[in-house]
DRENROMAR-927872 format. One line per 4 residues: number of its first residue (from 0); for each residue x, z, y of C-alpha. Coordinates in pm, 1 decimal. Layout:
% residues N
NUM) X:Z:Y | ...
% end
This chain:
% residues 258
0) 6434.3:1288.1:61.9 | 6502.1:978.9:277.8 | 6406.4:677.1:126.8 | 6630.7:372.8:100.2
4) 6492.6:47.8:237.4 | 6712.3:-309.3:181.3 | 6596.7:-563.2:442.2 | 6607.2:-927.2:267.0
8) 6607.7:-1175.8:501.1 | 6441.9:-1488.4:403.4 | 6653.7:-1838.8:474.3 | 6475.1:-2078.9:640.6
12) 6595.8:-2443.3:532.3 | 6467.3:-2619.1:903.4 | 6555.9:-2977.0:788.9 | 6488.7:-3289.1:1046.2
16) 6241.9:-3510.2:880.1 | 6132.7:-3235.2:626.3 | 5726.8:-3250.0:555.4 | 5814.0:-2899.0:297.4
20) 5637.6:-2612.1:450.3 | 5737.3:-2228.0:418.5 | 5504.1:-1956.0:428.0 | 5623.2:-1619.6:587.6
24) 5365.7:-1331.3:595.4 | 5590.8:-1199.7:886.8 | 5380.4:-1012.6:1206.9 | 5581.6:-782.6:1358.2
28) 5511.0:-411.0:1320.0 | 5458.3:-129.1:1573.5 | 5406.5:237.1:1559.3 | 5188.5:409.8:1836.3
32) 5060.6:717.3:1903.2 | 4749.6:617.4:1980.7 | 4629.7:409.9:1661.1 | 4404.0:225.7:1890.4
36) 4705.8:85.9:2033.8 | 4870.0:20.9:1744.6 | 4575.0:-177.0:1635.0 | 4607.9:-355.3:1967.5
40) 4980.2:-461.4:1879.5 | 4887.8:-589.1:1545.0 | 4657.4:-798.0:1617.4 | 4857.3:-936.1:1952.6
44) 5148.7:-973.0:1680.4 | 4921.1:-1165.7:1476.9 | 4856.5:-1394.9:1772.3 | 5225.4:-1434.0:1840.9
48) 5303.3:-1585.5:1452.3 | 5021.6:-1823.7:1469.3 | 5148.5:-1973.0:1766.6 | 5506.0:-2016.1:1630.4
52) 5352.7:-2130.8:1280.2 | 5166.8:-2432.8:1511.9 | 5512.0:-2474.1:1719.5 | 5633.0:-2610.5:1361.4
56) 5413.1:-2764.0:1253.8 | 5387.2:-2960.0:1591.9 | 5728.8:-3027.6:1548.3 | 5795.8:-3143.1:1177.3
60) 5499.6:-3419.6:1280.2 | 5647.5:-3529.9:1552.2 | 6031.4:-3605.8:1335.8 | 5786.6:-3764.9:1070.4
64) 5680.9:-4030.1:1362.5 | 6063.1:-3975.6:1405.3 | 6174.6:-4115.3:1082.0 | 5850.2:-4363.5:1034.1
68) 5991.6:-4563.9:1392.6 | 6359.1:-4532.3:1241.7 | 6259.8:-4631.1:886.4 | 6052.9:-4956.9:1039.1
72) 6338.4:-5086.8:1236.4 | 6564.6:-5054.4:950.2 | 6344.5:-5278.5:731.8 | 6262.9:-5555.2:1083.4
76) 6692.4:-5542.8:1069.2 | 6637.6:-5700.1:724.9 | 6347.5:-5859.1:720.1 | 6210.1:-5972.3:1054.4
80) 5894.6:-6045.4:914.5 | 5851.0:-5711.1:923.9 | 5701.5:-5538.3:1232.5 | 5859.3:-5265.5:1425.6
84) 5707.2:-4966.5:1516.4 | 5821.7:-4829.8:1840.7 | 5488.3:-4656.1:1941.3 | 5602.0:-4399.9:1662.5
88) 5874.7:-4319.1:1898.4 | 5597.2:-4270.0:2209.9 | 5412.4:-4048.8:1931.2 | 5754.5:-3838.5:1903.3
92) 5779.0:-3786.5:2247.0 | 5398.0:-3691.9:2286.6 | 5462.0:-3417.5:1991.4 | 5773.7:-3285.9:2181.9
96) 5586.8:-3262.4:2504.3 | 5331.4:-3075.2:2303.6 | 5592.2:-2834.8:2159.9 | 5712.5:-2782.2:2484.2
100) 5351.3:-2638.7:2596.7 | 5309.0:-2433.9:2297.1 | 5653.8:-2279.2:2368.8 | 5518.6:-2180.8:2709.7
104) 5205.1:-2050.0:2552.2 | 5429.5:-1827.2:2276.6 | 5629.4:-1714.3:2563.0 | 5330.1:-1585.9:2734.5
108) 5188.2:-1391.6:2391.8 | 5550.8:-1251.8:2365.2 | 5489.7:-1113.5:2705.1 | 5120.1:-987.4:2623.8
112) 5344.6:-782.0:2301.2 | 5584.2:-639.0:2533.5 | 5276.4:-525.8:2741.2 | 5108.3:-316.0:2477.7
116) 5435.1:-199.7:2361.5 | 5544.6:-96.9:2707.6 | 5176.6:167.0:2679.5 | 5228.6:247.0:2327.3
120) 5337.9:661.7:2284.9 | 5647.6:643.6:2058.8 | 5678.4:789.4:1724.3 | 6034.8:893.3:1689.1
124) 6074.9:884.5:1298.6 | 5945.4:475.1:1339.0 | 6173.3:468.2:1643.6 | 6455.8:586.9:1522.5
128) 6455.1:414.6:1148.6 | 6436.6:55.8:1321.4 | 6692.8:164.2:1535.7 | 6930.8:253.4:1209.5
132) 6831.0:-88.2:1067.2 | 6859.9:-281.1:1357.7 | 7253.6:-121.6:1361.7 | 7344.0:-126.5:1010.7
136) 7185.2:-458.3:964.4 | 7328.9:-664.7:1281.5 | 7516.4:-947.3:1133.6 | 7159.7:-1059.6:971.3
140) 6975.2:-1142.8:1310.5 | 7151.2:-1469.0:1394.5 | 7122.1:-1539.4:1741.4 | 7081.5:-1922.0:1933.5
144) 7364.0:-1748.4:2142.7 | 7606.1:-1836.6:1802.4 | 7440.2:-2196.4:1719.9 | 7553.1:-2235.4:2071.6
148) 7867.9:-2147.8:2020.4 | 7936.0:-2443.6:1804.0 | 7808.6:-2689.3:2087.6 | 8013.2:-2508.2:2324.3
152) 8338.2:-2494.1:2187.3 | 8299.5:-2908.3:2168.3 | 8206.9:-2932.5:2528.7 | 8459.1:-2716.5:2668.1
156) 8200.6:-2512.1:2816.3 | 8292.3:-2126.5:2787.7 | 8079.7:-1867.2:2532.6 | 7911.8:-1590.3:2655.9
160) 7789.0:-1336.8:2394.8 | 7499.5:-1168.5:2345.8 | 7433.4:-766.2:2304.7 | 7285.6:-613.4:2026.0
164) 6961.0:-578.6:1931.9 | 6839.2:-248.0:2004.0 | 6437.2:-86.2:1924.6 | 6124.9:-259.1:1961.5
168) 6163.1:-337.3:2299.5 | 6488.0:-520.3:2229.9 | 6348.2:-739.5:1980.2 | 6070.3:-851.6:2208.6
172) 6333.4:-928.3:2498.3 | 6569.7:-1118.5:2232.2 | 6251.8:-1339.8:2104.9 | 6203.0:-1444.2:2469.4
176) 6597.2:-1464.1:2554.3 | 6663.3:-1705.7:2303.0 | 6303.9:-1845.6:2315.7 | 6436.0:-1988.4:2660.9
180) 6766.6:-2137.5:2556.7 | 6526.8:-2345.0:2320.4 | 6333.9:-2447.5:2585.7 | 6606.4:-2579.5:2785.4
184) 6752.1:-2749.0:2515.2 | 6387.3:-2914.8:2391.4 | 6412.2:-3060.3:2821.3 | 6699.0:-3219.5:2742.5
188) 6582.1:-3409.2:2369.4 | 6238.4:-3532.4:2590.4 | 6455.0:-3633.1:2857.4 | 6703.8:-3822.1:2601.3
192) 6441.9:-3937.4:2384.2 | 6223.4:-4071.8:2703.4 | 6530.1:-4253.5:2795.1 | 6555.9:-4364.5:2485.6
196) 6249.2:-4534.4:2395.1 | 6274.2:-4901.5:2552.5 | 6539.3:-4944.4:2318.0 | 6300.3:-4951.1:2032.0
200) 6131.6:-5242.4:2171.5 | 6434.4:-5450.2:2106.2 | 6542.8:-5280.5:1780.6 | 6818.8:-5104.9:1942.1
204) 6706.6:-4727.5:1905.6 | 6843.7:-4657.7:1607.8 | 7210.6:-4806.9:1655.6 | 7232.2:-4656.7:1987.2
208) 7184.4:-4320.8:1821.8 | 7357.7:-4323.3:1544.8 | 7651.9:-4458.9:1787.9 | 7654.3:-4170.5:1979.7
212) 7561.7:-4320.5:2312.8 | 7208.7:-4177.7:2395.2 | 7208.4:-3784.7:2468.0 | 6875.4:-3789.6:2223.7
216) 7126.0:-3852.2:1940.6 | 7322.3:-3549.3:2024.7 | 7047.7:-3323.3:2167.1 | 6808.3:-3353.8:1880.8
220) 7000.6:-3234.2:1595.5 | 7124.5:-2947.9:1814.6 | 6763.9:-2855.5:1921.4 | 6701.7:-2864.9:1536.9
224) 6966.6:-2634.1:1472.7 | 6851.0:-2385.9:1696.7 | 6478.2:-2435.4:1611.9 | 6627.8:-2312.5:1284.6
228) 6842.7:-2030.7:1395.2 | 6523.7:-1883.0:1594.3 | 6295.1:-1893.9:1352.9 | 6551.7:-1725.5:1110.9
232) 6590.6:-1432.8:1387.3 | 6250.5:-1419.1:1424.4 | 6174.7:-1334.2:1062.4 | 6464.5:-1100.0:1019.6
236) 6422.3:-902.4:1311.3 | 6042.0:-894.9:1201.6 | 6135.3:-770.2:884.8 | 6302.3:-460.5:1006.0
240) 6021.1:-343.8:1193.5 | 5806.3:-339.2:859.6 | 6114.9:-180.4:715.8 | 6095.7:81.7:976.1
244) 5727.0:136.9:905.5 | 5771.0:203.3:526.1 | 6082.7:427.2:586.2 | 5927.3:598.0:826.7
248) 5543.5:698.8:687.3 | 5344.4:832.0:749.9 | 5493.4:857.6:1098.8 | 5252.1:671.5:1341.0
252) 5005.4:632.0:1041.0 | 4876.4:963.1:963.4 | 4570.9:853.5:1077.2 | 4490.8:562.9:769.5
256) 4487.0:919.5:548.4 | 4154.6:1013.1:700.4
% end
């Protein structure tokens, strides 16, 4: 008798400013052949969550400097005995810079995944329930591709859509497809937000942005967005690979009966 698995896909509330944390036991499961190899993607799985787990981290600090710099000028507006705080701005930017080099790192442990999965021996019965999950389940991996859409409908610039997600090795590929439209769009806030930053010496940052005339104003909440979306993709497509594991056992892991 087949058994019945319902994928619940945990929302991930990614709010700018937000110190609230939310813990996802989420590595991403494989089935080998060769349990020695399956080991091997585990723990390289492992590796690839801890990284994105610090990518957050790294980036709710640096919108806490964020808000700290905003909050400070509001207060010197009203009171101009009190002191402004633009090196929390300069702290922002160091924390995006930062993010930016972990993304590069989590790119490069994606690729290490791909690796071990490329040698891995399939297991059909694993193979084939993702692949019935990954189908029947497609409108619940949200892709950057559709938080773009948003942005480019405003700009005029035209949509391109993305395929479906299809095994494994399409889930790897998507992490790193969208992983780059993230990156581009993180360029542009430190590019904005570099520009930005001699404002704050005057007072000026935060009625620039909220006027619309900085690209950090516009960027940023768009990066955040997508931040969002990823990390929402990330655990749902995650969560049909351990969905294909318990569907599928034994398959791939007769050997933890020995």
């Amino acid at each position: 008798m087949k058994k019945k698995i319902t994928i619940t896909v945990l929302s991930f509330s990614f709010i700018l400013f937000s110190n609230s944390t939310v813990v996802h036991n989420v590595w991403c499961h494989g089935a080998c052949s060769d349990p020695n190899v399956t080991l091997e993607f585990y723990t390289q799985a492992g590796e690839v969550y801890k990284i994105l787990e610090e990518m957050k981290g790294v980036y709710r600090d640096a919108n806490m400097n964020l808000e700290d710099g905003v909050i400070a000028e509001f207060q010197h507006k009203l009171d101009k005995e009190k002191k402004l705080k633009s090196y929390k701005f300069s702290n922002t930017l160091e924390g995006y810079i930062h993010l930016r080099e972990l993304m590069e790192k989590f790119d490069l442990s994606i690729q290490k995944l791909e690796s071990i999965n490329g040698k891995c021996g399939r297991v059909k019965p694993w193979d084939d329930a993702l692949e019935a999950i990954l189908k029947n389940d497609s409108k619940a991996f949200e892709r950057i591709s559709y938080i773009g859409k948003r942005y480019s409908e405003i700009s005029g610039i035209k949509y391109q859509p993305t395929a479906p997600i299809t095994g494994l090795t399409g889930i790897l590929r998507t992490w790193r497809q969208d992983l780059k439209v993230l990156k581009n769009t993180l360029d542009e806030v430190i590019d904005g937000l570099r520009n930005a930053i001699p404002l704050a010496d005057n007072a000026d940052f935060a009625s620039v942005m909220l006027s619309g005339r900085n690209a950090f104003g516009d960027k940023n909440p768009q990066f955040t967005d997508m931040f969002s979306a990823y990390e929402r993709m990330y655990v749902s497509t995650v969560l049909a690979t351990i969905a294909a594991t318990m569907q599928a056992y034994p398959a791939g892991y007769e050997w933890l009966k020995k």
